[in-house]
C-alpha positions as CSV (number, residue, x, y, z in Angstrom):
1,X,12.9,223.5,124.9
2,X,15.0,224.4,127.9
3,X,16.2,228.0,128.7
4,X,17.7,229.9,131.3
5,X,18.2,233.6,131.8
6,X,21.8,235.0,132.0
7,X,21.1,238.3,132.5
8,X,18.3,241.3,132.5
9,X,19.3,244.9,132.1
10,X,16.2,247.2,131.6
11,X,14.5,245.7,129.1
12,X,16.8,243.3,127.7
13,X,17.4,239.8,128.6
14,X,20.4,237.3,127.8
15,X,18.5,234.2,126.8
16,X,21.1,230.7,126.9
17,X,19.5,227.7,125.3
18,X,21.3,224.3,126.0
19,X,19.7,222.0,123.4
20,X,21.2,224.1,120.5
21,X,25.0,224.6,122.0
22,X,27.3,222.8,120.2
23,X,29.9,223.8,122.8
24,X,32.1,225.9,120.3
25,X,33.1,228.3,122.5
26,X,32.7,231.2,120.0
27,X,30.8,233.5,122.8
28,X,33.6,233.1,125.0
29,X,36.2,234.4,122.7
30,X,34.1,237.6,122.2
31,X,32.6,238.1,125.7
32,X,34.1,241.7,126.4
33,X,33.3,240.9,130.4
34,X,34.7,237.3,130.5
35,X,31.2,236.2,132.0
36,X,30.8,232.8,130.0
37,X,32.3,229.6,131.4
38,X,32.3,226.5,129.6
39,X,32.2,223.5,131.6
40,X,33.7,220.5,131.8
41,X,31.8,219.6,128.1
42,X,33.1,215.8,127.8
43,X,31.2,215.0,130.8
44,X,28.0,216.8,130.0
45,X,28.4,215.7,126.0
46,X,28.7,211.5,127.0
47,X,25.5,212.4,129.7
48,X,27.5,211.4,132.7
49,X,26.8,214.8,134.4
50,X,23.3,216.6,134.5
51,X,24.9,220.1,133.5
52,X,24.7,222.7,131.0
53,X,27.8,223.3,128.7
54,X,27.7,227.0,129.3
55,X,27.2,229.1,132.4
56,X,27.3,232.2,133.5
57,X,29.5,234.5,136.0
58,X,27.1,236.3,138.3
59,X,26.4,240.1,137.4
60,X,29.1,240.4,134.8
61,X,27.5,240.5,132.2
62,X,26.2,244.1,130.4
63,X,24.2,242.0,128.1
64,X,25.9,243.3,125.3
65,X,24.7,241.0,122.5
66,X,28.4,240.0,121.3
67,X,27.8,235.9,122.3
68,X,24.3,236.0,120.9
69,X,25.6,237.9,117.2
70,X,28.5,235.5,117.0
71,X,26.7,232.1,118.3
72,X,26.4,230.0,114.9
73,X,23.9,227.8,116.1
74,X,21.3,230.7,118.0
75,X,21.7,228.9,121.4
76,X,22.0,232.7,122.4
77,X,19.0,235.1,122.0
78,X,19.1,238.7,122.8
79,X,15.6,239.1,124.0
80,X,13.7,243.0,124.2
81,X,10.5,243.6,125.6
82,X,10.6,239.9,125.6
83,X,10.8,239.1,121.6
84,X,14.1,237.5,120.1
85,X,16.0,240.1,118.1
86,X,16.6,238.6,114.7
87,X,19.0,240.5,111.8
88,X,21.7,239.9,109.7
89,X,24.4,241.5,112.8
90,X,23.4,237.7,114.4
91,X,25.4,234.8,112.7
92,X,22.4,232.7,112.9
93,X,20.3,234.3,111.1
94,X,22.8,235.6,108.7
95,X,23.7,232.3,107.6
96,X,21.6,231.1,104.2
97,X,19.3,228.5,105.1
98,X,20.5,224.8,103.5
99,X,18.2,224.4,100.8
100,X,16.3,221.7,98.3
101,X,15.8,222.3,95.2
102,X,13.0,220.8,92.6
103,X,16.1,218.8,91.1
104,X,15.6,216.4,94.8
105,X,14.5,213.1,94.0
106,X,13.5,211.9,97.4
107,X,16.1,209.3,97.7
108,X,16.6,209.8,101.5
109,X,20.5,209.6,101.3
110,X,20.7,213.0,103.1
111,X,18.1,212.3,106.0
112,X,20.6,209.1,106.9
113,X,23.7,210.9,106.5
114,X,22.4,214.2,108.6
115,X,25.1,214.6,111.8
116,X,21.4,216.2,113.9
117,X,18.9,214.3,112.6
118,X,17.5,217.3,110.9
119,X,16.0,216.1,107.4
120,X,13.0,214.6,106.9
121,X,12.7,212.3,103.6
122,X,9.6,210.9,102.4
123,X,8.6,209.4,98.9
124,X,5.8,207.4,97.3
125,X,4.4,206.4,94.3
126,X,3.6,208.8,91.5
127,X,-0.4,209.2,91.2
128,X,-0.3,210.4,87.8
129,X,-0.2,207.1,86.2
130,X,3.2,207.1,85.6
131,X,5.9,204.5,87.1
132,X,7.9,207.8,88.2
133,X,8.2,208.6,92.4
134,X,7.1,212.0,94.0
135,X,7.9,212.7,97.4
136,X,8.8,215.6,99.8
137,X,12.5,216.5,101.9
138,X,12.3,218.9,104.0
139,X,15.3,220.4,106.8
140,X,14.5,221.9,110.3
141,X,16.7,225.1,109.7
142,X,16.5,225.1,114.1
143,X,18.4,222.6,114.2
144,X,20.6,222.7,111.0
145,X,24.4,223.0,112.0
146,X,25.0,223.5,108.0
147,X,27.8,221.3,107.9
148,X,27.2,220.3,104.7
149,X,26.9,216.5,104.5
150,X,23.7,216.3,102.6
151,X,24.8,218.4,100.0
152,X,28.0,216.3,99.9
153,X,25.9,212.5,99.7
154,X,23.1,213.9,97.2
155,X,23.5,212.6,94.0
156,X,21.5,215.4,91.9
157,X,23.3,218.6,93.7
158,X,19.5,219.3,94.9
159,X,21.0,221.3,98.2
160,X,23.0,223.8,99.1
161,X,24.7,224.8,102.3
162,X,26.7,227.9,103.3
163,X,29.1,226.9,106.6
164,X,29.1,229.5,109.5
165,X,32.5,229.3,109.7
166,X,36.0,228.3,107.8
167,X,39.6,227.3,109.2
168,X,42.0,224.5,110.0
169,X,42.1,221.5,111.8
170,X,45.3,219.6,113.2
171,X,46.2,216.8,115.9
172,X,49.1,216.2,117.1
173,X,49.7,212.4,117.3
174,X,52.4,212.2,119.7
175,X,49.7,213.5,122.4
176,X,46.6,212.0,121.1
177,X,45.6,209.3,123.5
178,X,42.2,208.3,121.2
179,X,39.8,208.7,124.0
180,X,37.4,209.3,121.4
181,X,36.3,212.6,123.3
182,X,36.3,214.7,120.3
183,X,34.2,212.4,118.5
184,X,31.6,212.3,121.4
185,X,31.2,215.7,120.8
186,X,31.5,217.4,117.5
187,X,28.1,218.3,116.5
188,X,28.9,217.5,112.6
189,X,30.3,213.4,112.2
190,X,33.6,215.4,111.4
191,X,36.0,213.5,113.5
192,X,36.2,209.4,113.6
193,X,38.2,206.8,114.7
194,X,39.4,205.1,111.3
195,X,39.7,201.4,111.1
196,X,42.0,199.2,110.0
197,X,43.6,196.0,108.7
198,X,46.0,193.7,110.3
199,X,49.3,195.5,110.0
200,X,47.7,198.6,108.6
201,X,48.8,202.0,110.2
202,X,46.7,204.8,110.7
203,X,45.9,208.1,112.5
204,X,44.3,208.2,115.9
205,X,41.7,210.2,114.5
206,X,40.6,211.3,111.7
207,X,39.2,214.5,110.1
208,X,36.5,215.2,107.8
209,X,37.2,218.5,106.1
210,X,34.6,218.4,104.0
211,X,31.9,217.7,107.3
212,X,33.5,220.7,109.4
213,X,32.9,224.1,110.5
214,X,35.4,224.4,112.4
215,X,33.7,225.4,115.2
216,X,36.4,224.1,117.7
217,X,34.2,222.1,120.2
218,X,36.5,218.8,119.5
219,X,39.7,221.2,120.6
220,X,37.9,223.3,123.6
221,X,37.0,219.1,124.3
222,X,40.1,217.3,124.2
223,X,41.7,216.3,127.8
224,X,45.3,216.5,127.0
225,X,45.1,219.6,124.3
226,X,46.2,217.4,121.2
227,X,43.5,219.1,118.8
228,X,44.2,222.8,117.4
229,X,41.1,224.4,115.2
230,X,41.3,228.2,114.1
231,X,38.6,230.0,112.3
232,X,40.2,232.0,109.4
233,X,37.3,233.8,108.6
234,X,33.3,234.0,109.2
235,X,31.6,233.0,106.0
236,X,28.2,233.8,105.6
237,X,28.0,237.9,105.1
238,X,27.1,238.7,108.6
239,X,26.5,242.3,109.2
240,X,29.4,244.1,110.9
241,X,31.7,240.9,111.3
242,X,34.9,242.5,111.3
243,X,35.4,243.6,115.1
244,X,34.2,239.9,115.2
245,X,36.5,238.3,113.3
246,X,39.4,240.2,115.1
247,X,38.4,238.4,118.2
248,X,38.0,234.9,116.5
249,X,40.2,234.6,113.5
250,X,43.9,232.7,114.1
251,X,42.7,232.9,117.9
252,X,43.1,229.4,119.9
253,X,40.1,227.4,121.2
254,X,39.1,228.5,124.6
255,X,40.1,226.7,127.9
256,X,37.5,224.9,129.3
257,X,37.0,225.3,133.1
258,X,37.0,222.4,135.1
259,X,33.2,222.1,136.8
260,X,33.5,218.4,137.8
261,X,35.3,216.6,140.1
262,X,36.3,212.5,140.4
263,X,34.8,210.6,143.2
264,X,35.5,207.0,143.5
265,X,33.5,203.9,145.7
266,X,36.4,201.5,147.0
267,X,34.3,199.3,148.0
268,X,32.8,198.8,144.8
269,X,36.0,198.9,142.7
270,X,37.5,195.5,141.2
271,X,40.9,196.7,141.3
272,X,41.0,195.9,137.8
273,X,42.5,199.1,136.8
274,X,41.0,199.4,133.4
275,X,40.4,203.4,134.3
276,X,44.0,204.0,135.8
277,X,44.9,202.6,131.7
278,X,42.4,204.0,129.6
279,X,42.8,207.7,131.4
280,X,44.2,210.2,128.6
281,X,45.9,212.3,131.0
282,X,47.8,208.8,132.9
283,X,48.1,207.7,129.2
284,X,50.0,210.9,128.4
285,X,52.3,210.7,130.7
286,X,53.5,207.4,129.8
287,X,52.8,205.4,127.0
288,X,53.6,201.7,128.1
289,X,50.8,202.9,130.7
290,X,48.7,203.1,127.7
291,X,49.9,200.2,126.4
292,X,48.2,198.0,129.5
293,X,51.7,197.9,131.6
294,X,49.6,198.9,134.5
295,X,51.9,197.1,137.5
296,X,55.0,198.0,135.9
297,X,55.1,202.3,136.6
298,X,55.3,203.3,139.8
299,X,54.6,206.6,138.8
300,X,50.6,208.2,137.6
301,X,49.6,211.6,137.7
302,X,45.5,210.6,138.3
303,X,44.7,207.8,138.9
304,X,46.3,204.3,140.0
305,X,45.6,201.6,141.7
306,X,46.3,201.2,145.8
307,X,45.9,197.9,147.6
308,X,43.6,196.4,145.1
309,X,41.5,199.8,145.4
310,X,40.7,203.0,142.8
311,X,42.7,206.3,143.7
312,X,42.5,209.3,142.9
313,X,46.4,211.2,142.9
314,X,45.4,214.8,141.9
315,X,42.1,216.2,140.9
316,X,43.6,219.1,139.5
317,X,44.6,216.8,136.5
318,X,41.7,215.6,135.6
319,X,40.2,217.7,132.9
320,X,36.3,216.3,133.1
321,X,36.3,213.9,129.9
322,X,34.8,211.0,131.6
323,X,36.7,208.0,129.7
324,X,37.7,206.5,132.9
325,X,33.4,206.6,133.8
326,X,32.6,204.9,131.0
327,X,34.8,202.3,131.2
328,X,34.5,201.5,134.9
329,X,32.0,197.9,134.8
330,X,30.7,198.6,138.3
331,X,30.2,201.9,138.4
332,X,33.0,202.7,141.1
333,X,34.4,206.1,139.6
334,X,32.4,208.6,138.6
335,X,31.8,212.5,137.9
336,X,29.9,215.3,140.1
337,X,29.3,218.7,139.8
338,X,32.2,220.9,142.3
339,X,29.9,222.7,144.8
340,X,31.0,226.7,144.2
């Protein structure tokens, strides 16, 4: 598994680990020194950069501890003398393992539902003559985001799950442009786009209250700021938590910083203008743009279309989602890492 170093002091190390960030931006909010950057995470979370969600500010940070004892997921160790401190003043290790009981009949209904592919479900024949089954579930607790789904889709109440986190969701539908950013990224099948019938009317997106923890990666995510997630508490009883839950409770989402910029290939582009529409940022600012009345605005704040050719107006707008990337079918606009 991948690491890198943040910092060493003495004999204490920062230790960052992307494959267990779930981009929540909980280590920002508490960082004391403002060291932790988060990137520009729709990019990095759709694989259309080759960059860490997280990164660090050069010599800012005292290594402290503060991101590691609030990270819910452990992609932060404090290291000492080169072994991973582990107690109940760290989230992660605070939090009670998600359990399965004897009561588990091996159905598999969890391993199929699980958000990070973190169960394991395996059952056979009974070999004591019987017509009964025996198997075996098991959960990798590394990789457990304890977001509760399996408990929620077993049929015998066989597990139990205690979330890191609780607190409240919203979107605001007048800015939501469905760019499907926040579902790219949440870490726990909480978001979804919802279909419908002919005629039917529903939300842009929709939440799963039951599949959160409210860790606020779809909010720190979203290009044009329509999401709002606030912890109200920390759940699990984490040692010393209040001076944490000062710095986290009712506090918004962090601002991600924008690590990417656009660079287009004219002579590649096809003019269609399929970015210039599906952009959530041009989309915002007009929605007959979003609509597909792509000839009939003269005005776009990112991208538009000049002499049959890709554009791009400002790069201080774009806020790194990559929706106008994914869309493009010859590859003319992509994303890069900024040089520093």
């Amino acid at each position: 598994m991948n690491e890198s170093v943040f910092q060493t002091k003495e004999d204490k190390q920062l230790v960052y680990i992307p494959d267990k960030c779930i981009v929540c931006g909980t280590c920002v909010m508490v960082c004391p020194k403002d060291s932790l950057v988060i990137g520009s995470v729709g990019a990095v979370a759709r694989g259309l950069v080759d960059e860490a969600f997280l990164n660090s500010t050069p010599d800012t940070c005292i290594v402290c501890g503060m991101c590691a004892k609030v990270c819910p997921t452990g992609a932060r160790e404090i290291r000492q003398a080169g072994k991973t401190v582990k107690d109940e003043m760290y989230l992660h290790y605070a939090i009670k393992p998600t359990t399965v009981n004897d009561d588990c009949m091996h159905c598999g209904l969890c391993e199929q539902v699980c958000p990070q592919g973190c169960i394991d479900a395996k059952q056979w024949l009974a070999n004591d003559g019987t017509t009964g089954m025996d198997g075996k579930t098991t959960i990798n607790q590394e990789c457990c985001v304890h977001c509760g789904w399996c408990a929620d889709v077993c049929p015998v109440d066989a597990i139990t799950v205690e979330k890191p986190f609780a607190g409240e969701w919203k979107v605001d539908e007048d800015t939501c442009q469905t760019c499907r950013t926040c579902i790219d990224i949440c870490p726990c099948d909480a978001v979804f786009a919802r279909k419908w019938d002919a005629g039917e009317r529903v939300e842009k997106v929709t939440h799963r209250p039951d599949a959160c923890i409210y860790c606020g990666a779809c909010a720190v995510a979203c290009p044009v700021d329509s999401i709002t997630v606030t912890k109200s508490a920390i759940v699990p009883e984490m040692a010393k938590k209040s001076p944490f839950e000062k710095k986290l409770v009712n506090i918004p989402t962090p601002e991600p910083t924008r690590t990417t910029k656009l660079v287009t290939d004219e002579d590649m582009c096809l003019g269609c203008g399929n970015c210039v529409i599906v952009c959530p940022v041009n989309a915002l600012s007009d929605p007959y743009l979003a609509s597909g009345h792509l000839n009939e605005l003269d005005s776009k704040p990112l991208l538009e279309i000049v002499n049959g050719t890709i554009k791009v107006l400002d790069q201080e707008q774009c806020n790194g989602c990559g929706t106008c990337a994914m869309i493009c079918p010859v590859d003319a606009i992509k994303l890069e890492i900024k040089e520093v």
